[in-house]
C-alpha positions in Angstrom: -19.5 -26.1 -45.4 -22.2 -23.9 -43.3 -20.4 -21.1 -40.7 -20.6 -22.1 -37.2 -23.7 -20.6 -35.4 -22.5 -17.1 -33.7 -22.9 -17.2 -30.3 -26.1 -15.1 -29.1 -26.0 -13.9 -25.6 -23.1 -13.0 -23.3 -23.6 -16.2 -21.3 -22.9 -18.7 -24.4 -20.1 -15.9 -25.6 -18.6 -16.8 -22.2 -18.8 -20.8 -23.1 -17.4 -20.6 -27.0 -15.3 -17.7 -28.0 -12.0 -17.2 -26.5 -11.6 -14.0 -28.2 -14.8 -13.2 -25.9 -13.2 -14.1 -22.2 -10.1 -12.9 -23.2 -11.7 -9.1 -24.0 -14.0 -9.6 -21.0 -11.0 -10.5 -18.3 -8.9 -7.1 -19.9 -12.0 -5.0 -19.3 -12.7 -6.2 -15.8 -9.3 -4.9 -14.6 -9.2 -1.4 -13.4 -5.2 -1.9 -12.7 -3.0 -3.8 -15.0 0.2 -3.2 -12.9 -0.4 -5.4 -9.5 0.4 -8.7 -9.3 -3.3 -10.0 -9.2 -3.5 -8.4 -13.1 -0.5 -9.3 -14.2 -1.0 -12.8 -13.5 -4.1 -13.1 -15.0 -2.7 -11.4 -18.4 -0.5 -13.8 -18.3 -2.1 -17.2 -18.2 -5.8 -16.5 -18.8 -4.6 -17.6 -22.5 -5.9 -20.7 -24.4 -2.7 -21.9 -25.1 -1.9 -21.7 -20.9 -4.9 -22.1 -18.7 -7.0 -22.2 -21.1 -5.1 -25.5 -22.0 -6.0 -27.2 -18.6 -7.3 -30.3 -18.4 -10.9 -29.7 -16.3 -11.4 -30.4 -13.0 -15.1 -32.2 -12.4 -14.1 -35.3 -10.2 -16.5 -37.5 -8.1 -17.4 -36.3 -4.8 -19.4 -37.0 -1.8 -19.9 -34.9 1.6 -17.4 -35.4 4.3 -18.3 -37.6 7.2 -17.2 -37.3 11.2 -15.4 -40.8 12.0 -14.0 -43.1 9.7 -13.0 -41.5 6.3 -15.5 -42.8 2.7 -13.5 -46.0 1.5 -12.8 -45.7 -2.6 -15.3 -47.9 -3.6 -18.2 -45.8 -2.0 -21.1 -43.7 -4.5 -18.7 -40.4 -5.4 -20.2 -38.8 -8.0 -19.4 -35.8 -10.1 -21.7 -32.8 -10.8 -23.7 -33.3 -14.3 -22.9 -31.1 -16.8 -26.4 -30.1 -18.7 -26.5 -30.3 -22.6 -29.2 -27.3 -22.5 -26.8 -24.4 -21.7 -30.1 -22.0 -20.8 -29.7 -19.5 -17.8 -32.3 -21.5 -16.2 -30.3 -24.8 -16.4 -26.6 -23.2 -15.5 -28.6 -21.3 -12.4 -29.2 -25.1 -11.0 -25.9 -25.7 -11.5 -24.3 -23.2 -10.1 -26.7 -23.9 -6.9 -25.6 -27.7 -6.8 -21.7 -26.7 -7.3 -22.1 -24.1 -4.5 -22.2 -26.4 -1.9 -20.3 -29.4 -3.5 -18.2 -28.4 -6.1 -14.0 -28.9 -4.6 -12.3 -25.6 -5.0 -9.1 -26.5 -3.4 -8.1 -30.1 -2.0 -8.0 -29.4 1.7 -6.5 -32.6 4.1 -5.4 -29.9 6.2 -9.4 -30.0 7.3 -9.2 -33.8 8.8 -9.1 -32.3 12.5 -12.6 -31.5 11.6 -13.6 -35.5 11.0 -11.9 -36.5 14.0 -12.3 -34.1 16.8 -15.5 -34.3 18.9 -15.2 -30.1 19.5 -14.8 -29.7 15.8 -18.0 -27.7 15.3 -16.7 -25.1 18.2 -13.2 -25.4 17.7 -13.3 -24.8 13.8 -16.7 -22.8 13.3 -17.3 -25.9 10.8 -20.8 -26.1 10.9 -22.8 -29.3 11.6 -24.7 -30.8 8.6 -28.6 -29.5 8.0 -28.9 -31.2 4.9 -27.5 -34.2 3.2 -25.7 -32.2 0.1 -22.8 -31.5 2.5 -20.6 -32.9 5.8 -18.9 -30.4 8.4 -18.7 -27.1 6.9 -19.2 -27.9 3.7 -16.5 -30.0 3.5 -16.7 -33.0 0.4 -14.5 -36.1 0.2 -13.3 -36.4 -3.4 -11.8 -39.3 -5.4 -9.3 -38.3 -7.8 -7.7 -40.5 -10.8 -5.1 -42.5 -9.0 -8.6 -43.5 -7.2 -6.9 -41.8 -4.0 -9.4 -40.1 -1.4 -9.0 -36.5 -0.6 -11.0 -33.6 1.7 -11.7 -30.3 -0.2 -13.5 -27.4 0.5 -16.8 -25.5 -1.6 -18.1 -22.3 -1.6 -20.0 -23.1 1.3 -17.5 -23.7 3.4 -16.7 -20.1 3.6 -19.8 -18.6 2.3 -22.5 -20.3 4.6 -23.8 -19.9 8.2 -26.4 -21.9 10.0 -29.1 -19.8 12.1 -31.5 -21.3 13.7 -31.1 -24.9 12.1 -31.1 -23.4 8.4 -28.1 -22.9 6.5 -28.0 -19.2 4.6 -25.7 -19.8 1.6 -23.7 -16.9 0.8 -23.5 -15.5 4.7 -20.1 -15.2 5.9 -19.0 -18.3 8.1 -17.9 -15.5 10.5 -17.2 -18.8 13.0 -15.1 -20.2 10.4 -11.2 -20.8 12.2 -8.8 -22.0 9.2 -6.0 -20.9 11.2 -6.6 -23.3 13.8 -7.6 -26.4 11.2 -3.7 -25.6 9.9 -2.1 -25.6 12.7 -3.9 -28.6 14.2 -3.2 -30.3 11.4 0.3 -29.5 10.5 1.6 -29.4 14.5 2.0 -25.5 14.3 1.3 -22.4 15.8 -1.7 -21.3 14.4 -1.8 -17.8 12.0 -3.1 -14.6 13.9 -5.9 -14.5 11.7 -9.0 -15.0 14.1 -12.3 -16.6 13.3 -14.1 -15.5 10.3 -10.9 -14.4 8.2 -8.6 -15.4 5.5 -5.8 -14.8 3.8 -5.9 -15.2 0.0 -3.4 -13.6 -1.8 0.1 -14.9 -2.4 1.3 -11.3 -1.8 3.9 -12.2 1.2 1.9 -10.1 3.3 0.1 -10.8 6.5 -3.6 -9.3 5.5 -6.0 -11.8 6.2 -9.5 -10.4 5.5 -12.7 -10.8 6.3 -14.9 -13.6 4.5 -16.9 -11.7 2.2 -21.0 -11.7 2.3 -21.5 -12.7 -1.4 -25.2 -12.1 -0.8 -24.8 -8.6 -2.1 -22.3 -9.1 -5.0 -24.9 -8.3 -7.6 -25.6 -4.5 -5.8 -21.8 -4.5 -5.9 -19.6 -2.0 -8.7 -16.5 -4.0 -7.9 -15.2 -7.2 -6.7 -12.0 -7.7 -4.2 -11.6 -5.2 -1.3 -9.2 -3.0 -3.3 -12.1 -2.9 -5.7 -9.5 -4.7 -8.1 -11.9 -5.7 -10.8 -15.0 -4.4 -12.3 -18.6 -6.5 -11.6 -20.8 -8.4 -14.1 -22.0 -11.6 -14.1 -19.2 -13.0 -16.8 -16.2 -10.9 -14.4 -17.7 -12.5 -11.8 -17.6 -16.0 -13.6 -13.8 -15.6 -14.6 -13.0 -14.8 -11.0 -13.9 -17.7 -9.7 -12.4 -19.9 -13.1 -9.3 -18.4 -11.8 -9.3 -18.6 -8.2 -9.8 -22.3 -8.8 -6.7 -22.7 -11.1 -4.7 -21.1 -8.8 -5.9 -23.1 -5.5 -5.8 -26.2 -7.9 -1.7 -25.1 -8.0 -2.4 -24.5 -11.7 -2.4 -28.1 -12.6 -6.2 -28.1 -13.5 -9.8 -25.6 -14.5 -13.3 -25.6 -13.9 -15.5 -26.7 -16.4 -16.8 -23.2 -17.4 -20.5 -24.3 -17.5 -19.8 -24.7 -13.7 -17.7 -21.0 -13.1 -20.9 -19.5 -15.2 -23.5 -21.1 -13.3 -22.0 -19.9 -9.6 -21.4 -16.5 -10.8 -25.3 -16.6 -12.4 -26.4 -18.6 -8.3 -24.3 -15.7 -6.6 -25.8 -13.3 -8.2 -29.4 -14.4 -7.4 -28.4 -14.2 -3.8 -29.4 -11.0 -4.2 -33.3 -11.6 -4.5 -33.6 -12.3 -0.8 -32.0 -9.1 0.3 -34.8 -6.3 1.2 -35.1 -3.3 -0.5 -34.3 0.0 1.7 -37.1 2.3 2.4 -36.5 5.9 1.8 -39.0 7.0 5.0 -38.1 7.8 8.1 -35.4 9.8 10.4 -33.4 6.9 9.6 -33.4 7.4 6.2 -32.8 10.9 6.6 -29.4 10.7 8.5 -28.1 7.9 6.6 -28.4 10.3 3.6 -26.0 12.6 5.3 -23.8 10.5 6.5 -23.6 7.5 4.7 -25.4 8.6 0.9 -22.3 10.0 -0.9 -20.6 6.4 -0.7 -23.3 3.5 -0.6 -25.8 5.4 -3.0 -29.4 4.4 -4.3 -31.2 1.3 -4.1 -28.0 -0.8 -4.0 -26.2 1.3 -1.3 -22.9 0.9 -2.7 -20.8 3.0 -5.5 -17.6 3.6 -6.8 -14.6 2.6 -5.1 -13.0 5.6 -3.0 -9.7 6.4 -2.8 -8.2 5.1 0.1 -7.2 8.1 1.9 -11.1 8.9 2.0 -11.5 5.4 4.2 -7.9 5.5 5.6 -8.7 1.2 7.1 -7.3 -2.0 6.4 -4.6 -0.1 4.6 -2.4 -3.9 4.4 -5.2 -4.9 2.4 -6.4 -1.7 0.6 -2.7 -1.0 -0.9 -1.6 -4.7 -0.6 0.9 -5.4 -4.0 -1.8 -8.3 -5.2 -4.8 -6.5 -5.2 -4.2 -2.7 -5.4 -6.3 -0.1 -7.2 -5.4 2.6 -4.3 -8.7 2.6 -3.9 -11.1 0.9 -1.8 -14.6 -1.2 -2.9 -17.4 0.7 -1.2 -19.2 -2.5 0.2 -22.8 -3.0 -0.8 -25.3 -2.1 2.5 -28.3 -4.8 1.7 -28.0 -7.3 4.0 -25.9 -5.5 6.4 -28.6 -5.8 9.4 -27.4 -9.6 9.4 -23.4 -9.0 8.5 -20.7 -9.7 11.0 -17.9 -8.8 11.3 -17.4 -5.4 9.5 -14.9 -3.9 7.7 -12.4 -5.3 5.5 -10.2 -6.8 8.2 -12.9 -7.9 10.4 -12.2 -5.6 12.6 -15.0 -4.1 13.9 -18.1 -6.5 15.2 -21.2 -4.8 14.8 -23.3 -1.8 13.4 -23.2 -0.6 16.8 -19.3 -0.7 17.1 -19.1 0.9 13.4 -20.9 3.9 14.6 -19.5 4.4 18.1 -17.8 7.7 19.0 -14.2 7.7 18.2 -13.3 7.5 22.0 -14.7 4.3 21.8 -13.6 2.8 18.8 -9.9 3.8 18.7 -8.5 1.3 15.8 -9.0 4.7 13.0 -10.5 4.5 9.6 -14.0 4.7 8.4 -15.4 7.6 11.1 -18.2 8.6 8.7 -21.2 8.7 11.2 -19.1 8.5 14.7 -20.0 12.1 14.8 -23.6 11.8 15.4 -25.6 12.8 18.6 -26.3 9.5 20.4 -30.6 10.5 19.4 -29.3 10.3 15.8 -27.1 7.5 16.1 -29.7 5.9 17.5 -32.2 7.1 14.2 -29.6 5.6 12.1 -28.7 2.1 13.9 -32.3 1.5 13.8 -32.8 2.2 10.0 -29.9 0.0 9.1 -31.1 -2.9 11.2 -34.0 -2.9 8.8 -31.9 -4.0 6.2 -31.8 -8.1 6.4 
């Protein structure tokens, strides 16, 4: 009997060998003892999530108005036979704004209300792939209707009637769809942050710009796992298990092919320049953290940053250290800062006696010419 065909690239390793995730997950965690890694050794075994049935139902976008009836055209995502980069890219394009992460009633407010756009930052529809936000109706096997939410929902902003995918929804207002929807008082969370973790602790963060993820070193705020295109993909494999409550996984075709489309976000981003008094300052000020032609580096110990420390030291996530965040794209980023905190570049830099919440002062220091040198520089970067 011939031996199976070994498995030739990192992306089909990802697909066929156990053995291969496994090692991969293990290496991506640069803390084994919070509870974000210990979960994940755990479960991230065939014989317990691995053991899922998968989770590929039919879907369709959400609608304003009357909710899809079951017999309407829901249809799940294909799953290609050719397993090229090529092939899984397209995927992971199509499941980015129509894939269910979580199931989501919570979000009917949104088909109902006439203010829904305003009240819930859920963006009006630009194109037919998606309803409100990003929002998709899916049928699941007791042939029962359900609203869920994709990538986009968080990860998309309309400017100018087009939709950037992978922008931060910084309009999005979760707190207010729950609270609508379950008669309570809504979370102090604000618009354009969550809260992920299942910590216990009130640290709601901003939604992260996943434009830049491939200029990144580490994912998570608290820089809790190391970056690559297959840590990436077993990131989000997980974070659908656990919003699916465990009960179900992603195909892995699917997890692949949004890490590979997240990753090409990247492409659009400009490229810094290196002339200019702009240039210059940013060097001092900013070059010892967000270094190169990525403009990020190593995760700092937090005491160098001294922000967001809920979320920075947080028992989930917790390196002690904090991710240095990626600058491309940072001209069009809002808010700033882990927490959201801070609205602008402009804010970021402002002297101290202006910007009174502490944390991150690198640049506050600056004569208001320089300042000035710098803003102008980083506003170059789209």
């Amino acid at each position: 009997m011939p031996e199976p065909r070994r498995a030739t690239t990192a992306i089909e390793s990802y697909l066929v060998d156990p053995a291969f995730r496994r090692a991969e997950l293990e290496g991506s965690l640069v803390s084994r003892t919070n509870l974000y890694a210990k979960r994940r050794l755990a479960s991230y075994t065939e014989s317990a999530w691995g053991a899922l049935p998968e989770w590929n139902p039919r879907v369709l976008p959400a609608r304003k108005g009357a909710p899809p009836g079951p017999n309407e055209d829901f249809v799940a995502l294909t799953i290609p036979e050719d397993k090229s980069e090529k092939e899984l890219l397209e995927l992971g394009r199509r499941a980015f704004v129509s894939y269910p992460l979580q199931l989501s009633d919570y979000a009917a407010p949104a088909l109902t209300r006439a203010d829904s756009a305003s009240r819930y930052g859920l963006y009006d529809p630009v194109a037919s792939d998606h309803g409100p936000g990003g929002l998709v109706a899916v049928k699941v096997a007791d042939g029962t209707v359900h609203l869920a939410v994709t990538c986009a929902t968080c990860h998309a902003k309309i400017e100018n009637g087009t939709r950037t995918l992978g922008k931060t929804n910084d309009a999005l207002r979760i707190d207010l769809l729950e609270a609508d929807a379950y008669g309570t008082a809504p979370q102090a969370w604000g618009p354009g942050r969550v809260d992920v973790t299942s910590d216990e602790v009130d640290n709601p963060t901003a939604v992260t710009d996943l434009r830049p993820m491939r200029f990144q070193q580490n994912i998570h705020r608290a820089g809790t796992l190391r970056n690559g295109t297959i840590p990436l993909a077993i990131r989000l494999e997980t974070l659908t298990i656990t919003s699916l409550g465990e009960v179900a996984r992603p195909p892995r075709e699917i997890a692949i092919g949004l890490a590979l489309y997240v990753w090409s976000l990247g492409e659009r981003l400009a490229e810094p320049t290196r002339n200019g008094e702009g240039a210059r300052i940013f060097e001092g000020a900013c070059g010892r953290c967000h270094q190169g032609s990525a403009l990020s580096g190593p995760a700092v110990p937090f005491d160098e940053v001294r922000t967001d420390e809920a979320i920075i030291l947080g028992p989930e996530r917790t390196t002690g250290r904090a991710r240095v965040p990626s600058l491309r794209g940072v001209a069009r980023r809002s808010p700033l800062l882990s927490s959201g905190s801070v609205p602008s570049l402009e804010a970021l830099l402002a002297p101290t006696t202006e910007r009174p919440t502490g944390g991150h002062t690198f640049g506050q220091d600056l004569s208001a010419t320089d300042r000035a040198a710098l803003l102008g520089w980083l506003r170059t970067l789209e």
